[in-house]
N, CA, C and O atoms as a CHARMM CRD file, in Angstrom:
* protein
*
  368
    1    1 UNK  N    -45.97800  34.55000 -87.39200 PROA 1      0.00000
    2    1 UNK  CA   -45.48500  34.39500 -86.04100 PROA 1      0.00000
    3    1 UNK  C    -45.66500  35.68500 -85.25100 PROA 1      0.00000
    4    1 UNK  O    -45.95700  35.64300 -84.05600 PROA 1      0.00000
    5    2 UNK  N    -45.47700  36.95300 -85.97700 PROA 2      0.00000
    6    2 UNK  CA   -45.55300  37.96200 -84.67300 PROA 2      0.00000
    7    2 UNK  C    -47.12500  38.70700 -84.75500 PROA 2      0.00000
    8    2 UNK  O    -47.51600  39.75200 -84.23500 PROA 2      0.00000
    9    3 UNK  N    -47.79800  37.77700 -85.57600 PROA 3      0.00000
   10    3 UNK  CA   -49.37000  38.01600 -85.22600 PROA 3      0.00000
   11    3 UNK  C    -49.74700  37.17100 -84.35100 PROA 3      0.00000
   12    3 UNK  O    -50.93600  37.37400 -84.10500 PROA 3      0.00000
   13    4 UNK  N    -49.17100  35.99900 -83.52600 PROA 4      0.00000
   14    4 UNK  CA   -49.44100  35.58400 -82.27600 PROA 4      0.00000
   15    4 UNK  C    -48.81100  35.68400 -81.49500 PROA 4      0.00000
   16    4 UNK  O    -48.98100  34.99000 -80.49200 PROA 4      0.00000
   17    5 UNK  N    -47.92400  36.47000 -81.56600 PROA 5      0.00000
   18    5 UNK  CA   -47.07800  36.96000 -80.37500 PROA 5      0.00000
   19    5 UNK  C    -48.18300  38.33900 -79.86600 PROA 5      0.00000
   20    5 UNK  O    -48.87100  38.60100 -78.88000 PROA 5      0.00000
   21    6 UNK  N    -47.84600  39.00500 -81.23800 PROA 6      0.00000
   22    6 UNK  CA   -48.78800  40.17400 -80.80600 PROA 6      0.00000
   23    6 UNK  C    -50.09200  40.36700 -79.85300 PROA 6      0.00000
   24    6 UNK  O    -50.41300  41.20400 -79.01000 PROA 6      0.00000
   25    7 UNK  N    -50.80800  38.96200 -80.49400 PROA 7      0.00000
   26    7 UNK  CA   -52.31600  38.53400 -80.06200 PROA 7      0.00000
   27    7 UNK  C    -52.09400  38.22600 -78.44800 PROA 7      0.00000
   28    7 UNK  O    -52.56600  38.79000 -77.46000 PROA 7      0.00000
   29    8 UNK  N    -51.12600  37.02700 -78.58400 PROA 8      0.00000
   30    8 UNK  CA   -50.73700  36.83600 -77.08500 PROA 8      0.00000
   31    8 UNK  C    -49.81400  37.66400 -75.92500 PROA 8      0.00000
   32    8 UNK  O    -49.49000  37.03300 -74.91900 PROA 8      0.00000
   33    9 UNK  N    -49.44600  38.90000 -76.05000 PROA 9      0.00000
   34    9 UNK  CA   -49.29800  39.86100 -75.31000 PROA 9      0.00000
   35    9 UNK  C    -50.42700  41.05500 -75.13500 PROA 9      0.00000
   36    9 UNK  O    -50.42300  41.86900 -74.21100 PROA 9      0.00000
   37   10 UNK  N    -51.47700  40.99200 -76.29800 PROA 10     0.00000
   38   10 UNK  CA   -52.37500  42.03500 -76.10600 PROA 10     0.00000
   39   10 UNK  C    -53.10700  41.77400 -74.53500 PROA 10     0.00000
   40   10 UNK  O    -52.53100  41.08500 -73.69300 PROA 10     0.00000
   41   11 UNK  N    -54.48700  42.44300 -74.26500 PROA 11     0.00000
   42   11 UNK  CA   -55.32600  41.68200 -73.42900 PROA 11     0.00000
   43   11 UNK  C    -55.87800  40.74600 -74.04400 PROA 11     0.00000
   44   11 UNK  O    -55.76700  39.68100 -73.43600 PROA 11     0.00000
   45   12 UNK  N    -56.32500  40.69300 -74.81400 PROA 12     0.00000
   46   12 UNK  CA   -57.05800  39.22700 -75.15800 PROA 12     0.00000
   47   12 UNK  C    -55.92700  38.28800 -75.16500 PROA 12     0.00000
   48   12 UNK  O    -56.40700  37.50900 -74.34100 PROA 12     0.00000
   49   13 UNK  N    -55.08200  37.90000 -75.38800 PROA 13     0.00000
   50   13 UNK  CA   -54.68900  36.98900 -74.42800 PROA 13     0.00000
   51   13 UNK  C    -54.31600  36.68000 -73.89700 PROA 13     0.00000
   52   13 UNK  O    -53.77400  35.60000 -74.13300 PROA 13     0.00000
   53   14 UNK  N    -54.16600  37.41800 -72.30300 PROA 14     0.00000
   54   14 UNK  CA   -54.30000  37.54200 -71.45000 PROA 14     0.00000
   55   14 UNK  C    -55.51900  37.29700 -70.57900 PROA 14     0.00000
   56   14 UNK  O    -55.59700  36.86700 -69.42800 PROA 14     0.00000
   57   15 UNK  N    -56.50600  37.71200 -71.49300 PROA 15     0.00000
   58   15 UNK  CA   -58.15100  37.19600 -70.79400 PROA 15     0.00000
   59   15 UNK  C    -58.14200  35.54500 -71.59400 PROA 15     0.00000
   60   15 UNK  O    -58.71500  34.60600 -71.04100 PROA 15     0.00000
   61   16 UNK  N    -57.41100  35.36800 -72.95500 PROA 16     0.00000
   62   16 UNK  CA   -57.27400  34.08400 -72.68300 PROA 16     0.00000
   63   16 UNK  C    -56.79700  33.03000 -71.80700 PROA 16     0.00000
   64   16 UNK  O    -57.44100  32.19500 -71.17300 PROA 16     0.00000
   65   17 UNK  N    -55.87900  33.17200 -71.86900 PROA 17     0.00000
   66   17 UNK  CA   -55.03100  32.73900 -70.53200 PROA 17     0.00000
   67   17 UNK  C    -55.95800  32.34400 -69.23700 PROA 17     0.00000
   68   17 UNK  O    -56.07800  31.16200 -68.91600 PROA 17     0.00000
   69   18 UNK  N    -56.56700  33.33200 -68.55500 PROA 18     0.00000
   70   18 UNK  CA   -57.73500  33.70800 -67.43900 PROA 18     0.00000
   71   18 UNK  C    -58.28500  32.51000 -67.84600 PROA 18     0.00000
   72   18 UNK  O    -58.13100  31.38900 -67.36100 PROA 18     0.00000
   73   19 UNK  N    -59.12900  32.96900 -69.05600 PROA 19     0.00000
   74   19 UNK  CA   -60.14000  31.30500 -69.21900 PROA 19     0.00000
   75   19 UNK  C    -59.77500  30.59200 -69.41300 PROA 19     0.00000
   76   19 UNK  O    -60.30600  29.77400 -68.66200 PROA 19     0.00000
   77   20 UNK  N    -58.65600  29.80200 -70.36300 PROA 20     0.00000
   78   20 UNK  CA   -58.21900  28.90300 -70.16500 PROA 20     0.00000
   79   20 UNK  C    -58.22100  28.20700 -68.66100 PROA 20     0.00000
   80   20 UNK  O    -59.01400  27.44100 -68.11300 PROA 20     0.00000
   81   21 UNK  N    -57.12400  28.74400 -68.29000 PROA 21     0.00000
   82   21 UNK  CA   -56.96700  28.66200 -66.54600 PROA 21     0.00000
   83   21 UNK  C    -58.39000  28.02100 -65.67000 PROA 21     0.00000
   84   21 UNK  O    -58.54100  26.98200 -65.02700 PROA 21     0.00000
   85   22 UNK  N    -59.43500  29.32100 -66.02700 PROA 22     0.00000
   86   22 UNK  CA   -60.88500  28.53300 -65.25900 PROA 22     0.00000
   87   22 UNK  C    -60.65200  27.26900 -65.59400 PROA 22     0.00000
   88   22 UNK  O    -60.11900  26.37800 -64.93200 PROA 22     0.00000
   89   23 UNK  N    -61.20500  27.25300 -66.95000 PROA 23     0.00000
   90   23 UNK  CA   -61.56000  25.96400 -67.39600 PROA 23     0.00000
   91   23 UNK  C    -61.44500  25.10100 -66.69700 PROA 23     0.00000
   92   23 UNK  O    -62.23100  24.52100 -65.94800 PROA 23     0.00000
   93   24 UNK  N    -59.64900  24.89000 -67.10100 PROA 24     0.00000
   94   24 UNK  CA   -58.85500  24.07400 -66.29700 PROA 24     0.00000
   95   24 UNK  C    -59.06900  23.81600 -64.86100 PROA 24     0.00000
   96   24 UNK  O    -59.34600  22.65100 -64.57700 PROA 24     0.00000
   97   25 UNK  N    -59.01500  24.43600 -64.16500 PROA 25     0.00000
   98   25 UNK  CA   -59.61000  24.39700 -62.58600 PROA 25     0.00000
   99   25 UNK  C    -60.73500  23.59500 -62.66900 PROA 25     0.00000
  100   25 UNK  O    -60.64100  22.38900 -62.43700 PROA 25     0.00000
  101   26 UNK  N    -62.02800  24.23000 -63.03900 PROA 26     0.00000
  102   26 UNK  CA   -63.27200  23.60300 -63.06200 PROA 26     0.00000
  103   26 UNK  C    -63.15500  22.25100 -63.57000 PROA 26     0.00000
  104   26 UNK  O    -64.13900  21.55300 -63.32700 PROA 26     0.00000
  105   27 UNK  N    -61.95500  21.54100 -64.38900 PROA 27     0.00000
  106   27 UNK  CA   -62.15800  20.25100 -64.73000 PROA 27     0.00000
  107   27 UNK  C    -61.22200  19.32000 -64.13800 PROA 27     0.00000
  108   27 UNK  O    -61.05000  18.12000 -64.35100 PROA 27     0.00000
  109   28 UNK  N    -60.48100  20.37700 -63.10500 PROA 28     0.00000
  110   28 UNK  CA   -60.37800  19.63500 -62.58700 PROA 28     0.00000
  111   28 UNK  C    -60.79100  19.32000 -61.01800 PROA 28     0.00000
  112   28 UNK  O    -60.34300  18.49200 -60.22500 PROA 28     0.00000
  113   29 UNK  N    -61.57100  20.07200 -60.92500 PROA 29     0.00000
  114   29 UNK  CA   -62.24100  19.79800 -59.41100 PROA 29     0.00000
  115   29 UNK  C    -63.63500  19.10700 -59.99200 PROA 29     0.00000
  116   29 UNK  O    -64.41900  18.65700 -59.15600 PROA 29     0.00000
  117   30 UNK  N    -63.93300  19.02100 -61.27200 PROA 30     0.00000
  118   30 UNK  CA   -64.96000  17.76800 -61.71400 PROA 30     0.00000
  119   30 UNK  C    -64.28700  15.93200 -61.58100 PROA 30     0.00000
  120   30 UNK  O    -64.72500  14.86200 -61.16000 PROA 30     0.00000
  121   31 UNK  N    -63.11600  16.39000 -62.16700 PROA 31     0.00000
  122   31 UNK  CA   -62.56100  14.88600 -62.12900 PROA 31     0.00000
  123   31 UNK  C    -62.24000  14.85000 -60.19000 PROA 31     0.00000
  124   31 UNK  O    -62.16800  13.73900 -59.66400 PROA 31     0.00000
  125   32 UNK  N    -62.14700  15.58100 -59.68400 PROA 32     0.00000
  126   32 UNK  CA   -62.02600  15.32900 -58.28400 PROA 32     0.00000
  127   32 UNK  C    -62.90800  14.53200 -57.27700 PROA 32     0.00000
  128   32 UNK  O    -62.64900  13.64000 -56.47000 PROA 32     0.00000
  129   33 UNK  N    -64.21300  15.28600 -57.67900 PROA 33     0.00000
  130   33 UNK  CA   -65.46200  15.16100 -57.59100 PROA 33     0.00000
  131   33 UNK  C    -65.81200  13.75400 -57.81700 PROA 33     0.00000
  132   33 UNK  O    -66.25700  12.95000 -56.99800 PROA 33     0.00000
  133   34 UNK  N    -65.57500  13.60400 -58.90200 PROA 34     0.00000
  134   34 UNK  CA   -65.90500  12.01000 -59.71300 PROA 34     0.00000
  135   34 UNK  C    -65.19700  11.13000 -59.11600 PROA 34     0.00000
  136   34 UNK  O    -65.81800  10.07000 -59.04000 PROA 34     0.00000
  137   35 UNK  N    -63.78600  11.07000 -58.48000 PROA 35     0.00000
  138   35 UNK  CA   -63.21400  10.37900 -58.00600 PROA 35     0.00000
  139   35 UNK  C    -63.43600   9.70700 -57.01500 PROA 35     0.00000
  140   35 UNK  O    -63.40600   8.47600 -57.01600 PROA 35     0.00000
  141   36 UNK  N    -63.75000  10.58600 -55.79800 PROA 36     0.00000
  142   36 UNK  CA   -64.03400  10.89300 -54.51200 PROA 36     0.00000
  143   36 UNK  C    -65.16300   9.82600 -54.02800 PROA 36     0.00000
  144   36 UNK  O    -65.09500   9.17100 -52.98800 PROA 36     0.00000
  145   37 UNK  N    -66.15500   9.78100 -54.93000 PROA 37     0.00000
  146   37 UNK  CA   -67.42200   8.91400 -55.31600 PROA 37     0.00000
  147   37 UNK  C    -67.21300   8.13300 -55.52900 PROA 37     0.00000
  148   37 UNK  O    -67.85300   7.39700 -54.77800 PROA 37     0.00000
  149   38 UNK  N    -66.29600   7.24600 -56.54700 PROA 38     0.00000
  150   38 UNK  CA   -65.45300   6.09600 -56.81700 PROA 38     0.00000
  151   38 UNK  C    -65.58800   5.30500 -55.27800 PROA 38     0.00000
  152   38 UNK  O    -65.45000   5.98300 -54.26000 PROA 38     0.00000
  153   39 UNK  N    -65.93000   3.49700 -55.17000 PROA 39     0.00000
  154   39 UNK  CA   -65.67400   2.86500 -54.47700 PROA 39     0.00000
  155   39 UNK  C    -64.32200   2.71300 -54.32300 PROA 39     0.00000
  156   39 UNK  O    -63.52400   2.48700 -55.23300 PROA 39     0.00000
  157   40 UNK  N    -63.89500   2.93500 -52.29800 PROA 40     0.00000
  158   40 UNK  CA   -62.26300   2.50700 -52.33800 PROA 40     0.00000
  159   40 UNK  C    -61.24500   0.92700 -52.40500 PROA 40     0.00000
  160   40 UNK  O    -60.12300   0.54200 -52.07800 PROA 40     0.00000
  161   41 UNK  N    -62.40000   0.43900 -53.00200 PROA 41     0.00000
  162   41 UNK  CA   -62.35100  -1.01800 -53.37100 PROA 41     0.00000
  163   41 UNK  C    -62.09100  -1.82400 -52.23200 PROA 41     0.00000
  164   41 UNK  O    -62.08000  -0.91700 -51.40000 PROA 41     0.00000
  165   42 UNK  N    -61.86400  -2.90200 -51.54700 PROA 42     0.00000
  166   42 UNK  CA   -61.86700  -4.07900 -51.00900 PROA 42     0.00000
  167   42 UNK  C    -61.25100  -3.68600 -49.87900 PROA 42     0.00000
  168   42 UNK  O    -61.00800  -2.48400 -49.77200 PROA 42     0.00000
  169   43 UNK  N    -60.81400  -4.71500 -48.65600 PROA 43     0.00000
  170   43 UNK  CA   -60.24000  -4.52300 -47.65400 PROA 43     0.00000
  171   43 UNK  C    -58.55800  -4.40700 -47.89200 PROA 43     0.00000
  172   43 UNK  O    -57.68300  -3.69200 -47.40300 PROA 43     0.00000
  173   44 UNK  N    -58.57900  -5.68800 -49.08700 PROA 44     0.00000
  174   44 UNK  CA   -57.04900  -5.50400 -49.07100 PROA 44     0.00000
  175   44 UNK  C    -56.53700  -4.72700 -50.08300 PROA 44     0.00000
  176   44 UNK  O    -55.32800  -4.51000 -50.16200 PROA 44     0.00000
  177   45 UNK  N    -57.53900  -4.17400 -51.06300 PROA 45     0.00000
  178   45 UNK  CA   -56.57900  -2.84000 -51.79500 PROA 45     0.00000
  179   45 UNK  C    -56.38200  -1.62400 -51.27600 PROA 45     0.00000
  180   45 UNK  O    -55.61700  -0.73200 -51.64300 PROA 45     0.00000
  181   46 UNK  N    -57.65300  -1.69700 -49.79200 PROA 46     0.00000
  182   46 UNK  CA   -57.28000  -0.25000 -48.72600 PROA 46     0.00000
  183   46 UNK  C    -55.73800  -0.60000 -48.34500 PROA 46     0.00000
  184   46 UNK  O    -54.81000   0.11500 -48.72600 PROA 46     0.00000
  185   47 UNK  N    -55.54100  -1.84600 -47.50500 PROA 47     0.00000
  186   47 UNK  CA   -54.66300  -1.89800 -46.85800 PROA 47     0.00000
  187   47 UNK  C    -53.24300  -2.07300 -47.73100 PROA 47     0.00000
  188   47 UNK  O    -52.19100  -2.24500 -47.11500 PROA 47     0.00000
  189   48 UNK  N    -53.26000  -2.03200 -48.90300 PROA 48     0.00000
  190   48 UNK  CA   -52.38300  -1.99800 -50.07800 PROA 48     0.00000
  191   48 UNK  C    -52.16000  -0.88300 -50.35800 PROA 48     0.00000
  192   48 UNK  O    -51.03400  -0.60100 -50.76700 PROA 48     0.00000
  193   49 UNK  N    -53.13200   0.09400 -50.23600 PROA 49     0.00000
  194   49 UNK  CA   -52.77500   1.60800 -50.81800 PROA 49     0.00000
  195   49 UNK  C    -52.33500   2.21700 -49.37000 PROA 49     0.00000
  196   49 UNK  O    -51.83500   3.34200 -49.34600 PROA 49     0.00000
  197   50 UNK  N    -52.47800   1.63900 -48.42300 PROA 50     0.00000
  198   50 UNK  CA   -51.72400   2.34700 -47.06300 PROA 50     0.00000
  199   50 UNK  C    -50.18200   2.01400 -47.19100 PROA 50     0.00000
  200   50 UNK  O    -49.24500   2.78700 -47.39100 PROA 50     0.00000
  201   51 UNK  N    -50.18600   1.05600 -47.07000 PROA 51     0.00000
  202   51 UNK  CA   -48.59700   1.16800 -47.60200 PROA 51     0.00000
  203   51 UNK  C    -48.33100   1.56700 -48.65300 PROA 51     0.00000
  204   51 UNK  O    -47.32900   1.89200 -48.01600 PROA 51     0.00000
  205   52 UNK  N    -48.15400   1.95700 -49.83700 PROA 52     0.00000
  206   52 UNK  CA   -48.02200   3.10300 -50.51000 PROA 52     0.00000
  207   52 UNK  C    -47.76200   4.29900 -50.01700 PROA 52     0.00000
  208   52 UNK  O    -46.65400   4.80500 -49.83700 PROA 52     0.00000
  209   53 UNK  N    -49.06600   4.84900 -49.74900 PROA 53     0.00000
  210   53 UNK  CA   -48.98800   5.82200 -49.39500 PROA 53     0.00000
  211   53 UNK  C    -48.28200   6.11900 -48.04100 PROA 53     0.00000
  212   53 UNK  O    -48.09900   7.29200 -47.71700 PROA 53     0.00000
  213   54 UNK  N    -47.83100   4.97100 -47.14000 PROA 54     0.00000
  214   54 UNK  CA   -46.59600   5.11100 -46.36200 PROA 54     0.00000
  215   54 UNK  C    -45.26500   4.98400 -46.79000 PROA 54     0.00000
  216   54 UNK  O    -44.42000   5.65900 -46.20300 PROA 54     0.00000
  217   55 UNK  N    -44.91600   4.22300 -47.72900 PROA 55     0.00000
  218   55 UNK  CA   -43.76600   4.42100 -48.29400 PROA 55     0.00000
  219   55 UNK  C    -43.56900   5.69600 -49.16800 PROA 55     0.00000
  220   55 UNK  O    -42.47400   6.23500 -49.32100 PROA 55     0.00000
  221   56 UNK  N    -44.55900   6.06000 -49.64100 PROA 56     0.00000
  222   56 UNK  CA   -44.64500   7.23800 -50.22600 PROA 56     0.00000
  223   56 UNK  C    -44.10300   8.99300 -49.85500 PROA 56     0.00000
  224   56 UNK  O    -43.48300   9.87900 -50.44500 PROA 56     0.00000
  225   57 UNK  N    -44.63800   8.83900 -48.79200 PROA 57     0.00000
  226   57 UNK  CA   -44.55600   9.71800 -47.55400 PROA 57     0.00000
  227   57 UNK  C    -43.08700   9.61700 -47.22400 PROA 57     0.00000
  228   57 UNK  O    -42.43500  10.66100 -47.20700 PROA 57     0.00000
  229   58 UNK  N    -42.48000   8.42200 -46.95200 PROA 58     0.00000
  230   58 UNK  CA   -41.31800   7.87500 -46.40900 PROA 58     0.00000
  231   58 UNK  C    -40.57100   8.78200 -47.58200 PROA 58     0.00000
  232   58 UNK  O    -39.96500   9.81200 -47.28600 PROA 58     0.00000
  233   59 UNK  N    -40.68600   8.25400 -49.05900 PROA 59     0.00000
  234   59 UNK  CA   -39.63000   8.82500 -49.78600 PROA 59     0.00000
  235   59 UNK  C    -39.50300  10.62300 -49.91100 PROA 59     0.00000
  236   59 UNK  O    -38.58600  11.37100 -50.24900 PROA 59     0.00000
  237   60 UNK  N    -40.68200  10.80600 -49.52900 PROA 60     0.00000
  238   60 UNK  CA   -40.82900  12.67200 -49.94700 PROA 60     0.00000
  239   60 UNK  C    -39.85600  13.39200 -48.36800 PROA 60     0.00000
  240   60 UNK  O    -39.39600  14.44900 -47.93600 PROA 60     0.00000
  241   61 UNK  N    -39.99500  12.01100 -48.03400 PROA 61     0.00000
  242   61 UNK  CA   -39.02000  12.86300 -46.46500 PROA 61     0.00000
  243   61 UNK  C    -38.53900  12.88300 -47.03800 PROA 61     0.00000
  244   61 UNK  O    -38.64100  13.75400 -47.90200 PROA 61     0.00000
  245   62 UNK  N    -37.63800  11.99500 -47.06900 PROA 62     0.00000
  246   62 UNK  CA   -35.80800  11.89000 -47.19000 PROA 62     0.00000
  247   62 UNK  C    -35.73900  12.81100 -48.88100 PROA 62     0.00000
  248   62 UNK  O    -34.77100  13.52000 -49.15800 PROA 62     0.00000
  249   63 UNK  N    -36.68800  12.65800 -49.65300 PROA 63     0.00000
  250   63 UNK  CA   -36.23900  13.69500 -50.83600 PROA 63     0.00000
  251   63 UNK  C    -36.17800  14.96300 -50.55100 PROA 63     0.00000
  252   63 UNK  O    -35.47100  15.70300 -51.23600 PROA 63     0.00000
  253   64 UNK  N    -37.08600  15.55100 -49.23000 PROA 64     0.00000
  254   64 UNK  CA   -37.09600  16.91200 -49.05100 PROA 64     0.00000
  255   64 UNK  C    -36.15000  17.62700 -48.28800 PROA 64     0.00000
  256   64 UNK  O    -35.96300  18.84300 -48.34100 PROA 64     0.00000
  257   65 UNK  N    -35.35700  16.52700 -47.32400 PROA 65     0.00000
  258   65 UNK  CA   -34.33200  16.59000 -46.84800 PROA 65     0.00000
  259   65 UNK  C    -32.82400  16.66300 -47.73600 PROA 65     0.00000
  260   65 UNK  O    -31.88000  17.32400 -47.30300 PROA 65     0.00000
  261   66 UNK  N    -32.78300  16.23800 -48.44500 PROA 66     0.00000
  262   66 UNK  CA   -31.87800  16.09400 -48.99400 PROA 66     0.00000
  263   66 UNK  C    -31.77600  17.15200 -50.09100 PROA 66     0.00000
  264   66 UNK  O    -30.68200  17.34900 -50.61900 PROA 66     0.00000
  265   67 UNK  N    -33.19600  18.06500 -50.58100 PROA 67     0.00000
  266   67 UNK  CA   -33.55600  18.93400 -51.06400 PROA 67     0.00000
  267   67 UNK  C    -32.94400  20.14900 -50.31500 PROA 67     0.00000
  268   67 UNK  O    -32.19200  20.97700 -50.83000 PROA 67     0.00000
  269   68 UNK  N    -33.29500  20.14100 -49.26000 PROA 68     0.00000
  270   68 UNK  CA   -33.07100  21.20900 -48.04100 PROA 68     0.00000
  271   68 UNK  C    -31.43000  21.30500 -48.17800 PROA 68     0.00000
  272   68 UNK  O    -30.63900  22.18900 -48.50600 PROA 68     0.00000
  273   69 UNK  N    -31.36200  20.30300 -47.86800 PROA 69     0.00000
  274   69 UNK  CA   -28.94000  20.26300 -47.65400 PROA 69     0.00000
  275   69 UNK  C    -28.38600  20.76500 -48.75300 PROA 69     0.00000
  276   69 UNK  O    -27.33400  21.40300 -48.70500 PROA 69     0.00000
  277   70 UNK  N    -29.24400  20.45200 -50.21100 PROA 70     0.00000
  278   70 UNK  CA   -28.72100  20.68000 -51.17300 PROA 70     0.00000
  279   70 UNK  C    -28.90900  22.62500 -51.62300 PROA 70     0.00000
  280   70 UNK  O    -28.11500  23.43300 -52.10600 PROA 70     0.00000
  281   71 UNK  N    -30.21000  22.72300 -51.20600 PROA 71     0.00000
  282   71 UNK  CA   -30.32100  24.24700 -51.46500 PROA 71     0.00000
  283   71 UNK  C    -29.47900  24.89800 -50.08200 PROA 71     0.00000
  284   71 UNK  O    -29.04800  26.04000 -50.23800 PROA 71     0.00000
  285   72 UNK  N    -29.29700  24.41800 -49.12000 PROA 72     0.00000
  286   72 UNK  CA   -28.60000  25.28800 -48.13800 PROA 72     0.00000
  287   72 UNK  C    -27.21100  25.10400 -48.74100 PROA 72     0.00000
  288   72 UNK  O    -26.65900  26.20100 -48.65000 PROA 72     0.00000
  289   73 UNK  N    -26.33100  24.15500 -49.35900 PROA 73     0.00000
  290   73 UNK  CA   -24.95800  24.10500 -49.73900 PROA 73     0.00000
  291   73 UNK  C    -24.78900  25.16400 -51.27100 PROA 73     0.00000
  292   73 UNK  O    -23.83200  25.88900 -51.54400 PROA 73     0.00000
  293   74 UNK  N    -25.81700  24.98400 -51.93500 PROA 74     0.00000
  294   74 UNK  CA   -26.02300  26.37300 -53.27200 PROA 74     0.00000
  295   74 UNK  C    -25.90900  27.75600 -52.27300 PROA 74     0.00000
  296   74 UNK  O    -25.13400  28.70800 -52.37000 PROA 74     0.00000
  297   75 UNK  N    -26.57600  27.59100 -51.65600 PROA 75     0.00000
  298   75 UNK  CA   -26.78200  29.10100 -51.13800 PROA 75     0.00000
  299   75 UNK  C    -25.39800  29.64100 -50.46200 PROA 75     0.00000
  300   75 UNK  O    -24.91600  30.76500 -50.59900 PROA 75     0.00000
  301   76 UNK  N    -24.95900  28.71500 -49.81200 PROA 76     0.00000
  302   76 UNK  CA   -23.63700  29.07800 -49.08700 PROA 76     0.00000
  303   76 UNK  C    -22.85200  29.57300 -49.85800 PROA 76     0.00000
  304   76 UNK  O    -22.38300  30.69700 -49.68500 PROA 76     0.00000
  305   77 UNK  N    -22.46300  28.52900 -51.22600 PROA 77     0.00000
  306   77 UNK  CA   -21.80100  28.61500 -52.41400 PROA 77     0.00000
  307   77 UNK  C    -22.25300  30.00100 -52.95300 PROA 77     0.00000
  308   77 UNK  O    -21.39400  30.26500 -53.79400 PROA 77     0.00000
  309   78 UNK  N    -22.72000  30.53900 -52.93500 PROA 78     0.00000
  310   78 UNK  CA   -23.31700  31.80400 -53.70700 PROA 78     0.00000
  311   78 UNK  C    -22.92300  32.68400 -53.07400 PROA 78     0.00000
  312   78 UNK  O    -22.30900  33.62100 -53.58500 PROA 78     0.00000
  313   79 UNK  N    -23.19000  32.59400 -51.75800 PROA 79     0.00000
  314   79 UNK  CA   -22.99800  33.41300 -50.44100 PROA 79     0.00000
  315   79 UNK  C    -21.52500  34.10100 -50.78200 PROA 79     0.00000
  316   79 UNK  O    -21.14100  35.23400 -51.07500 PROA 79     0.00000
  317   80 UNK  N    -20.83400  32.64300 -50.55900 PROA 80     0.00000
  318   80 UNK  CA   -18.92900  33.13700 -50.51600 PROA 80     0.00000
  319   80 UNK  C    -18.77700  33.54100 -52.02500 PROA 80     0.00000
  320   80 UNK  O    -18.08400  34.51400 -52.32400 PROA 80     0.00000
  321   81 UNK  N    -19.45700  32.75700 -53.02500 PROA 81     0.00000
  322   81 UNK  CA   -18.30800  32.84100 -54.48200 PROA 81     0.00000
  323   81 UNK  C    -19.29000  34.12000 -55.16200 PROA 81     0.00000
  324   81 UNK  O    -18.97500  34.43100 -56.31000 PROA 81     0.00000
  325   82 UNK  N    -20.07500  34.63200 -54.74000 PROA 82     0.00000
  326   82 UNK  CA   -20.42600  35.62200 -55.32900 PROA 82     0.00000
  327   82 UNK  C    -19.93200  36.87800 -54.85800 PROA 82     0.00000
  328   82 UNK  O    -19.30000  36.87100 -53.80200 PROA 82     0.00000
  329   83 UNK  N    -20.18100  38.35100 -55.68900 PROA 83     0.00000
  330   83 UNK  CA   -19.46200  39.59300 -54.82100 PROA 83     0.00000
  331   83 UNK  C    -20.83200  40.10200 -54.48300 PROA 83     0.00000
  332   83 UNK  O    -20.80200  40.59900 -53.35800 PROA 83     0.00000
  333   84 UNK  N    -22.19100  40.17600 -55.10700 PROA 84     0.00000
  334   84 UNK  CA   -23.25800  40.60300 -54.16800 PROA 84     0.00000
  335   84 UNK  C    -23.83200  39.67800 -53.12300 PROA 84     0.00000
  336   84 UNK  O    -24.81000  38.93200 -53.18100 PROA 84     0.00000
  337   85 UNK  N    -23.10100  39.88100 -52.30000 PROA 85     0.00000
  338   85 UNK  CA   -22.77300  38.43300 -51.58600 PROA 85     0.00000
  339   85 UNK  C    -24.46300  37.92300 -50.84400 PROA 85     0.00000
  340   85 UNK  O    -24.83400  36.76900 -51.06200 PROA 85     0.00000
  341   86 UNK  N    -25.38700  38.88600 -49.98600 PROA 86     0.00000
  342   86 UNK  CA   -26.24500  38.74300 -49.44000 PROA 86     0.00000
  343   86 UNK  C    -28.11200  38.44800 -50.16500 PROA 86     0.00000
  344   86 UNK  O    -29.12900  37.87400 -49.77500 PROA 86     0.00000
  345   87 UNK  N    -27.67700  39.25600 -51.40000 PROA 87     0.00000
  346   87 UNK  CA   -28.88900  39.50200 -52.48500 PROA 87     0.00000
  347   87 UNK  C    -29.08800  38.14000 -53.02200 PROA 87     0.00000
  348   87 UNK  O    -30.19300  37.60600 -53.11600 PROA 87     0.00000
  349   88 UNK  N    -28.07500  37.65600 -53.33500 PROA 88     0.00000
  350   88 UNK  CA   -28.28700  36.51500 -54.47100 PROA 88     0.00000
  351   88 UNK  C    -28.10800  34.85800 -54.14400 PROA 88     0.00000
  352   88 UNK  O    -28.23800  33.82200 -54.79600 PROA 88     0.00000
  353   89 UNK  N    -27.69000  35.25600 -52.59400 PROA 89     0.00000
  354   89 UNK  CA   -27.81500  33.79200 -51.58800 PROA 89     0.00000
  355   89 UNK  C    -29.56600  34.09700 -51.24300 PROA 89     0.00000
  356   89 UNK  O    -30.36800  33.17300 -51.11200 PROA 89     0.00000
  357   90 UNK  N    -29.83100  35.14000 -51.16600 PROA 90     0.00000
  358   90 UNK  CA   -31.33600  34.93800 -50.88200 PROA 90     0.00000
  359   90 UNK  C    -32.05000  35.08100 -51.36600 PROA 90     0.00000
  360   90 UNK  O    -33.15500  34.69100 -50.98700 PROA 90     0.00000
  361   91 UNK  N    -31.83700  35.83200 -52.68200 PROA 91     0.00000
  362   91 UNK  CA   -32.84700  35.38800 -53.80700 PROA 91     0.00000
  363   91 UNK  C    -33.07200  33.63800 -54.51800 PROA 91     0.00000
  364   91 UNK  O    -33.95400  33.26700 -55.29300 PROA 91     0.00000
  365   92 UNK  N    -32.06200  32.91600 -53.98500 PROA 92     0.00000
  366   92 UNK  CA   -31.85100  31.90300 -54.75800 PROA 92     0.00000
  367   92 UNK  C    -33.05300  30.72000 -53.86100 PROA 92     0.00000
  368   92 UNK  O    -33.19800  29.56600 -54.26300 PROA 92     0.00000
């Protein structure tokens, strides 16, 4: 075990990591690629994936909103119940 710990804090892997990472990127802007090309099938699976992707949209509002109220009520909370009162409402 602490011969891959070791390995994985040296640079090498760290330059692993790096390539890995490419890799990853590059496969996935191949599967992107490939997609993109893909027929968007018929009239009514366009107009099927529009709603989706409008209800979709619909839910990421109201989740991001409700995201928002919820991190502004943490922060407040931190604000008052903490003693570094300004640091750690805004680090959060």
């Amino acid at each position: 075990m602490d011969l891959i710990v070791s390995y994985l804090t040296s640079d090498k892997g760290a330059m692993l990591g790096i390539g890995i990472s490419v890799i990853s990127l590059l496969y996935a802007f191949y599967l992107n690629s490939w997609i993109k090309k893909q027929s968007p099938g018929t009239e009514r699976m366009q107009e099927l994936a529009g709603f989706v992707q409008q209800g979709a949209m619909a839910f990421l509002k109201t989740e991001y909103k409700m995201l928002g109220m919820f991190a502004g009520c943490v922060a407040i909370a931190l604000y008052f119940g903490v003693e570094d009162k300004g640091a750690t409402a805004i680090s959060y």
